[in-house]
C-alpha positions in Angstrom: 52.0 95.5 128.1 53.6 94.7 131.5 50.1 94.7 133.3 46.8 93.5 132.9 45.4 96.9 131.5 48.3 96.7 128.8 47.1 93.5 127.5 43.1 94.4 127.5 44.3 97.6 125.2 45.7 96.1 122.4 43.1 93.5 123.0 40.4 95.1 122.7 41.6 96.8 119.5 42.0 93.9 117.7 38.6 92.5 118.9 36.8 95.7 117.9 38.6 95.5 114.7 37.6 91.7 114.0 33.8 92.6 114.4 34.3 95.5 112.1 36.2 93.8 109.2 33.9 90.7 109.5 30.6 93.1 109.4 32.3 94.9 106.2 33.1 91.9 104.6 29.3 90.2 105.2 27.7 93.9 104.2 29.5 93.8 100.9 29.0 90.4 100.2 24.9 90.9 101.0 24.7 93.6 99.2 26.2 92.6 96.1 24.0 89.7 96.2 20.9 91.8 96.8 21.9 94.4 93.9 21.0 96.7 96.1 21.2 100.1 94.1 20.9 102.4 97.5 23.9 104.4 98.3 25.1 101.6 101.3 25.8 99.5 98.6 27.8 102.2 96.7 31.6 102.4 96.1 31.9 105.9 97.3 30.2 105.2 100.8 32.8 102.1 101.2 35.6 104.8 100.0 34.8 106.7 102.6 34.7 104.1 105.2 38.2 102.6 104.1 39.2 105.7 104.9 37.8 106.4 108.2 39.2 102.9 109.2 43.0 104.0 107.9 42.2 107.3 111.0 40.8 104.8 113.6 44.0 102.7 113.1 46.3 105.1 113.1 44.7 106.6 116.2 44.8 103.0 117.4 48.5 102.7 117.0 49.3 106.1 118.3 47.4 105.9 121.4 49.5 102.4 122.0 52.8 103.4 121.0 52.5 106.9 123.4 51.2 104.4 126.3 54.3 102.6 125.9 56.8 104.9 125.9 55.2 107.6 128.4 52.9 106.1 130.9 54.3 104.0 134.2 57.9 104.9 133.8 58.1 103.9 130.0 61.6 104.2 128.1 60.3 108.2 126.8 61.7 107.1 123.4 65.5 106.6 124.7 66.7 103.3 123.3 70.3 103.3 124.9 70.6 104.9 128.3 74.0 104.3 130.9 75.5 101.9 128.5 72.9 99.3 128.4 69.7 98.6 126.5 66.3 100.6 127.7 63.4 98.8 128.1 63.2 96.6 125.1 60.4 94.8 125.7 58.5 98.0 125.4 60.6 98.8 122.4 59.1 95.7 120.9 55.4 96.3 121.7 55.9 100.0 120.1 57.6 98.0 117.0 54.4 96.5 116.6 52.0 99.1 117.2 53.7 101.3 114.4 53.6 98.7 111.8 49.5 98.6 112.2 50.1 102.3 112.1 51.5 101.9 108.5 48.1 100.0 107.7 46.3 102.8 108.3 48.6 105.3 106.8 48.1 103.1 103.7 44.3 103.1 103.5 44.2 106.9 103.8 46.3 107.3 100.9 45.5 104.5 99.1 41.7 105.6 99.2 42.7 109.3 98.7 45.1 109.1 95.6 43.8 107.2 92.8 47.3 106.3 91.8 48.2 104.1 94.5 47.1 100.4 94.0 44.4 99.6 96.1 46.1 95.9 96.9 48.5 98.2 99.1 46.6 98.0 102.3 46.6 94.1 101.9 50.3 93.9 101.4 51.1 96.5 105.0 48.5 94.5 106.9 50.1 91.2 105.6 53.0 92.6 107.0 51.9 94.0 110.2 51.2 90.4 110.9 54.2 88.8 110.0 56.4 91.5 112.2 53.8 90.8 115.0 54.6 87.0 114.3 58.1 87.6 114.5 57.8 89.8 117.6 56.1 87.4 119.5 58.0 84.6 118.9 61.0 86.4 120.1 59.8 88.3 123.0 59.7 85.4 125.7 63.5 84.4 126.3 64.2 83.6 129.9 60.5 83.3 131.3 58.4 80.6 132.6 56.7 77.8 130.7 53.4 79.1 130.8 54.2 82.6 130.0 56.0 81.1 126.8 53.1 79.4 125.7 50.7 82.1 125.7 52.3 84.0 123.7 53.3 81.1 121.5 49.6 81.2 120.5 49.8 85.0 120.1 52.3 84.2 117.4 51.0 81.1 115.8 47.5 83.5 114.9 49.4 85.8 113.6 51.0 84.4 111.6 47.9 82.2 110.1 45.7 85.5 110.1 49.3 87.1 107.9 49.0 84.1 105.5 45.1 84.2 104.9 45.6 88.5 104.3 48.8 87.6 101.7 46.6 85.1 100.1 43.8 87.8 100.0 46.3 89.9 98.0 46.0 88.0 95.4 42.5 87.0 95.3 40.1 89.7 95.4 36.4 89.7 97.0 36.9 86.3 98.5 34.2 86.8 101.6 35.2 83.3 103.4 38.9 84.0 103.2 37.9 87.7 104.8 35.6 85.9 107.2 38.0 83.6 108.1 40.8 86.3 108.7 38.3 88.1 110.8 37.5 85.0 113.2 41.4 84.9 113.5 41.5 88.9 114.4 38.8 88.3 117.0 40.8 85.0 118.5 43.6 87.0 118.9 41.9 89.9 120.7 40.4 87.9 123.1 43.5 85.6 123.6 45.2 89.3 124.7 42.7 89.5 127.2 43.4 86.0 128.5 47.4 86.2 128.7 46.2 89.7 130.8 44.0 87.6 133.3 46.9 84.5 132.9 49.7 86.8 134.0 48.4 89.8 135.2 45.2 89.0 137.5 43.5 91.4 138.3 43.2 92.6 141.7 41.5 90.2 144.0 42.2 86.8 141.6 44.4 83.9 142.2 47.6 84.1 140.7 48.6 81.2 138.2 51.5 79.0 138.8 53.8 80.0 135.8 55.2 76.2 136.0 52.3 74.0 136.3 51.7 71.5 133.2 47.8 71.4 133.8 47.8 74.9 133.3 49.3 74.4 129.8 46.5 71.6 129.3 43.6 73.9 130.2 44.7 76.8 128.1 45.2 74.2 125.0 41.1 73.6 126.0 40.5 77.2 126.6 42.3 78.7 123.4 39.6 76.5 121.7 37.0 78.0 122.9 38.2 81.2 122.1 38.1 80.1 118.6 34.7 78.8 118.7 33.4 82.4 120.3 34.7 84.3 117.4 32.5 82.0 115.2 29.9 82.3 117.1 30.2 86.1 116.7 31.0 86.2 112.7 27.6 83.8 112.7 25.3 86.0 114.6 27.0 89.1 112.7 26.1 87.5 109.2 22.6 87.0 110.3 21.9 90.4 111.9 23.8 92.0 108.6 21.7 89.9 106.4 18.5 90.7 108.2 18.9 94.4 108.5 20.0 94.5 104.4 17.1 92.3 103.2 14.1 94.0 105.6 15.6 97.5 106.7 16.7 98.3 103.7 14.6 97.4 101.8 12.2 100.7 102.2 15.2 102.5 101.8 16.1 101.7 98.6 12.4 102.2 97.3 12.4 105.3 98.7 15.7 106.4 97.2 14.6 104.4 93.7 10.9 106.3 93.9 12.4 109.9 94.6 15.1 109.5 91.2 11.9 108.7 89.3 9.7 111.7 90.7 13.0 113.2 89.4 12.6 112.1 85.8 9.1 112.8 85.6 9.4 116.2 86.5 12.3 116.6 84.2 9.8 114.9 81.7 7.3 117.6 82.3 9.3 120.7 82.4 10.6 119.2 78.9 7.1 119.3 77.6 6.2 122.7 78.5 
């Protein structure tokens, strides 16, 4: 994560992620509210996506954990080397790719083995979280004020977005507290992307002075917005999820509901005969 491109990675996983969760969530929800009977609204499709999301994540967290270790002189999984310590801030970023690794470990098996409780993936991503939080908060020792700060906020969303997943464990089918977790998913993915262009600009931009206050006071203004734009994206998602389920669908599930009755009356008939 020592660059601008190591920032926008993890960044954009998590913001990918926050649009996905917050479009499962609001499909569930409409659907449940339409009784829809088509197979989108079945529990056997949304098996089958849990577990396609527990691949994508670990894929996710593999793809960040090699990039850290191997790519642009990385530790190569050596902790200790000539009697000091070996990268550790790298050490850290792997720490926390692995844990969201574990999520998806846990929805594969958790959607795979009917034995496992199916609270499980709520419990590893509460954690994930919290050893993000933790991470974050003690990642910064020795730098500048502003590169404190950033990631300050990095910490304080994780841990919120932790707390609203542990609550979720113990409330079920709650769509706001889903919704809300997503915004804060999407908040921090795009607040990756800003501590990238804060202390890794790109080539060609200014570079920010580290030790100015006013910089602290736009980024209090800025991380606001950021907030706002992930509701702005769970509100348009909702509508575009809504519209497609009530109008789209709709012919679908006719169609789906008309061929199991051609079904029945051709059972009916070869009954009769």
């Amino acid at each position: 994560m020592g660059s601008f491109k190591g920032h926008a990675l993890p960044g954009s996983f998590l913001f990918i992620m926050g649009v996905w969760w917050s479009t499962k969530s609001i499909l569930k929800y409409v659907c449940k509210k339409q009784k829809r009977t088509c197979y989108l609204g079945s529990k056997a499709l949304f098996r089958w996506i849990e577990i396609l999301e527990g691949i994508i994540l670990v894929l996710m967290a593999l793809t960040g954990m090699l990039g850290e270790q191997f790519i642009s002189g990385g530790p190569y999984l050596i902790l200790y080397k000539e009697g000091q310590w070996n990268q550790l801030i790298r050490w850290h970023h792997c720490t926390m790719y692995f844990f969201f690794g574990l999520l998806g470990v846990a929805n594969i098996l958790c959607f795979t083995i009917s034995s496992l409780p199916v609270s499980l993936p709520k419990l590893m991503f509460s954690n994930a979280l919290f050893v993000e939080t933790f991470i974050f908060q003690n990642h910064t020792h020795g730098r500048e004020m502003l590169d404190v700060f950033v990631h300050q906020l990095l910490a304080l969303i994780s841990f919120l977005a932790g707390l609203l997943v542990f609550i979720e464990f113990f409330t079920r089918n709650n769509v706001l507290l889903e919704l809300l977790r997503s915004s804060l998913i999407l908040l921090q993915g795009s607040w990756f992307w800003q501590v990238g262009f804060v202390l890794y600009p790109p080539s060609g931009s200014p570079a920010w002075d580290l030790t100015d206050h006013d910089n602290i006071m736009f980024l209090t203004i800025c991380f606001c917005w950021h907030y706002a734009l992930a509701y702005i994206i769970i509100g348009v998602n909702y509508a575009f999820v809504t519209w497609f389920v009530k109008s789209r669908l709709r012919r679908l599930c006719s169609s789906e509901i008309g061929l199991l009755k051609n079904a029945e009356r051709e059972h009916e008939s070869e009954e009769e005969m």
